[in-house]
C-alpha positions as CSV (number, residue, x, y, z in Angstrom):
1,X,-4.7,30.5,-7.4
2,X,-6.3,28.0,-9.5
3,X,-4.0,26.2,-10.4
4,X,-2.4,26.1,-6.9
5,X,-5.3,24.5,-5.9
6,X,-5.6,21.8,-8.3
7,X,-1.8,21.0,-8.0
8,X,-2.1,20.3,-4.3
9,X,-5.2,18.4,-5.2
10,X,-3.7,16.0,-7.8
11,X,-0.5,15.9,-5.6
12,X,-2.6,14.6,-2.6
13,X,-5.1,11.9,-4.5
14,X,-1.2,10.8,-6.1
15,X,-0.4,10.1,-2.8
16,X,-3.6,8.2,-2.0
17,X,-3.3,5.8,-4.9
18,X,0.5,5.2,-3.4
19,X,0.0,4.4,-0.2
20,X,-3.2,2.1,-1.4
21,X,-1.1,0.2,-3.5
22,X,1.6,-0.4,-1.1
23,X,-0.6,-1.4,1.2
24,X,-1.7,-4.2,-1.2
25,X,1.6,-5.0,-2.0
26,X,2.1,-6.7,1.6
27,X,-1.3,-8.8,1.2
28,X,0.1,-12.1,0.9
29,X,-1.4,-13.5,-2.7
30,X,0.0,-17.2,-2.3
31,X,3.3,-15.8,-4.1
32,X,6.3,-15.3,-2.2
33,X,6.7,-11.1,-3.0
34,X,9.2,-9.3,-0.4
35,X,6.7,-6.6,0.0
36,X,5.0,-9.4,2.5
37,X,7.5,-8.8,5.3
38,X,8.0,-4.9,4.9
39,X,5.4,-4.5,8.0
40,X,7.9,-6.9,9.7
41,X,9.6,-5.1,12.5
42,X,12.4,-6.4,14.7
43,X,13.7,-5.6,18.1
44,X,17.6,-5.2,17.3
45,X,19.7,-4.0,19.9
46,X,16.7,-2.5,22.2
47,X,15.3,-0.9,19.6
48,X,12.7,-1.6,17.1
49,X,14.0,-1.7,13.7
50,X,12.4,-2.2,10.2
51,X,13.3,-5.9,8.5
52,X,14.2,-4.0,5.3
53,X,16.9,-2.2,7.4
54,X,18.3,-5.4,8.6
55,X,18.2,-7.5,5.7
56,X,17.7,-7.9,1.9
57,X,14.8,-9.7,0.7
58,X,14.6,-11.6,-2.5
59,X,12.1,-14.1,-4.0
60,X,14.3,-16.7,-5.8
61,X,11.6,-19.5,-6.3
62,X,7.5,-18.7,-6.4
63,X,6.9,-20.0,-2.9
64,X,10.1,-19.3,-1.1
65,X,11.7,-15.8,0.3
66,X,15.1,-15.5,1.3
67,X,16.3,-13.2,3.9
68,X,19.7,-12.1,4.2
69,X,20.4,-10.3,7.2
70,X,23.5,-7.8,7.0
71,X,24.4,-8.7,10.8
72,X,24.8,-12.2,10.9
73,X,23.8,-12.2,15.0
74,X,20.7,-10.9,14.4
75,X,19.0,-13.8,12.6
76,X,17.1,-15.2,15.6
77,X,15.8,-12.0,16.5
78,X,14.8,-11.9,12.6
79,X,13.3,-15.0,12.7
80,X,11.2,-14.5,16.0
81,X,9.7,-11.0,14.4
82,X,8.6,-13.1,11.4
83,X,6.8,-15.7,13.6
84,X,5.2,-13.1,15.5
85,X,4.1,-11.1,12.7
86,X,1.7,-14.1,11.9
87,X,1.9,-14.1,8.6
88,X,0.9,-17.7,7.8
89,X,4.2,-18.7,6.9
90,X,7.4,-21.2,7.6
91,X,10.7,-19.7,8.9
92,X,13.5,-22.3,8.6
93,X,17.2,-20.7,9.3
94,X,20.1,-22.5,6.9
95,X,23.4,-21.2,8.7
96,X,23.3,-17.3,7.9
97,X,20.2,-17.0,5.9
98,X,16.6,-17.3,6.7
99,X,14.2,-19.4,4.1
100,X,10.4,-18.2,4.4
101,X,8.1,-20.8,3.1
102,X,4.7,-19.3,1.5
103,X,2.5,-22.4,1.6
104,X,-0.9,-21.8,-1.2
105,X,-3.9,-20.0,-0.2
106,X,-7.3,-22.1,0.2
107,X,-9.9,-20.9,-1.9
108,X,-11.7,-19.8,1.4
109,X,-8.8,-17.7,2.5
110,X,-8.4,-16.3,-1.2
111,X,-12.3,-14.5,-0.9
112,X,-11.5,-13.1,2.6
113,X,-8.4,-11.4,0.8
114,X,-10.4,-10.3,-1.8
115,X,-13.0,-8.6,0.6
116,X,-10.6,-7.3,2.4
117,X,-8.6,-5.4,-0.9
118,X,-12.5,-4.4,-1.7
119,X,-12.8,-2.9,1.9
120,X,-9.6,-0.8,1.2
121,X,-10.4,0.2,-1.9
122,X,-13.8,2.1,-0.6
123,X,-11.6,3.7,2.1
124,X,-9.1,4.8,-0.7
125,X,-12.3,6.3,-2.3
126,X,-13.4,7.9,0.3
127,X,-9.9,9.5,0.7
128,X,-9.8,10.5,-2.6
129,X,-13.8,12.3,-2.3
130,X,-12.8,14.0,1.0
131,X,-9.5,15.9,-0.6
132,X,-11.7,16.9,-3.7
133,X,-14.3,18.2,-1.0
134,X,-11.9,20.2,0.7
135,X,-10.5,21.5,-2.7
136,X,-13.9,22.9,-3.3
137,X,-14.0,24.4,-0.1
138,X,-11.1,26.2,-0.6
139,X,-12.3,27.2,-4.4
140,X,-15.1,28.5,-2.6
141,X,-13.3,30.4,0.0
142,X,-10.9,31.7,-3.0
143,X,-14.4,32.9,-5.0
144,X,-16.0,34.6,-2.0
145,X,-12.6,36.5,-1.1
146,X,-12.2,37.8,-4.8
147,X,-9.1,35.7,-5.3
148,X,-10.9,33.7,-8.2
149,X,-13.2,34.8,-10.6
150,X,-16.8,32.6,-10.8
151,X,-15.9,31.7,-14.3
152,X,-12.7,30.0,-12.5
153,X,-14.1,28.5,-9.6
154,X,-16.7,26.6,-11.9
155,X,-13.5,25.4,-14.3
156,X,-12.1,24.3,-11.0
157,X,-15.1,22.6,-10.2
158,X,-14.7,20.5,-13.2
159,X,-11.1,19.5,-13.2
160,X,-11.5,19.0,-9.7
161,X,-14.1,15.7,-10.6
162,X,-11.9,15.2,-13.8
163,X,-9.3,14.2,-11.0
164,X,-11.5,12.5,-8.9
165,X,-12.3,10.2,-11.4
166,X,-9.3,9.6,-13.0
167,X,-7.8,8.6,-9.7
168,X,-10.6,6.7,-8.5
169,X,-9.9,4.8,-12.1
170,X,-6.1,4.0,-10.8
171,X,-7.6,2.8,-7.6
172,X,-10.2,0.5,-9.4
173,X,-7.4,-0.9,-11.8
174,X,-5.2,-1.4,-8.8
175,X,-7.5,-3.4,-6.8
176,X,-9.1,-5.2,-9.7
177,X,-4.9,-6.3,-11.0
178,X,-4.3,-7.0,-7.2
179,X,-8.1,-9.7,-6.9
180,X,-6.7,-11.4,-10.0
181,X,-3.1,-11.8,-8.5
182,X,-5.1,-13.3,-5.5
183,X,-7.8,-15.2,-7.2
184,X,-4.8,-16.8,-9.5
185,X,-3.7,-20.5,-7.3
């Protein structure tokens, strides 16, 4: 039962420090990085479609993404959804492809980025807190039922804040690698 609990735990804060990190991946950082225009969604035949479904992405030069869509009729409709996303950036189509200008980041713009991967990384936290609180709820519930053994629920107690603060580590690494990508001109 234990160790039930504590896999579903560590599976779940995993999952956390995923989805916080790809979320940071499409902060623009003043380098072209595809992972910019994977929010990018395009209306494609009625329907609204994901860029990365319509198109490959690549980052030949440092300020410069090229966009390749695999329909060759569905570049204007590609490059409206990137004007629309309002991502800061210049859109210029050369015959099939699509060149996305990343102009620099003022040092202004740079701190609001900054504050903003800070304000993500407290809700990450947060995230991470509230699964290790319900994981000791359910060690609880497990101890009171006779499932676990008192002995067991306290080891559980601790691996449970051995995970929370190894994860909330990752987190901490991740934002601080992700502020010196966006500090870096």
């Amino acid at each position: 039962m234990l160790q039930t609990i504590l896999k579903d735990t560590q599976s779940r804060m995993q999952k956390t420090v995923e989805t916080f990190t790809r979320d940071l991946s499409g902060m623009r950082a003043g380098r072209a990085h595809p992972g910019l225009l994977e929010k990018v969604s395009v209306e494609y035949y009625g329907a609204i479609t994901p860029l990365s479904h319509l198109a490959s992405i690549s980052a030949p030069e440092p300020r410069v993404l090229v966009v390749q869509p695999f329909d060759k009729g569905s570049a204007a409709n590609i490059e409206k959804a990137i004007m629309k996303a309002d991502l800061g950036v210049s859109v210029r189509v050369d015959g099939s492809l699509l060149r996305v200008g990343v102009p620099p980041l003022t040092e202004e713009r740079r701190r609001d980025l900054v504050k903003q991967v800070k304000r993500q990384l407290e809700d990450a936290k947060v995230a991470v807190r509230n699964i290790r609180r319900d994981s000791l709820d359910s060690l609880r519930k497990a101890q009171k039922s006779g499932t676990l053994t008192e002995d067991d629920e306290r080891r559980g107690q601790t691996d449970m804040q051995r995970l929370t603060d190894q994860y909330i580590k990752e987190l901490d690494e991740v934002a601080d690698n992700r502020e010196k990508d966006i500090m870096t001109p």
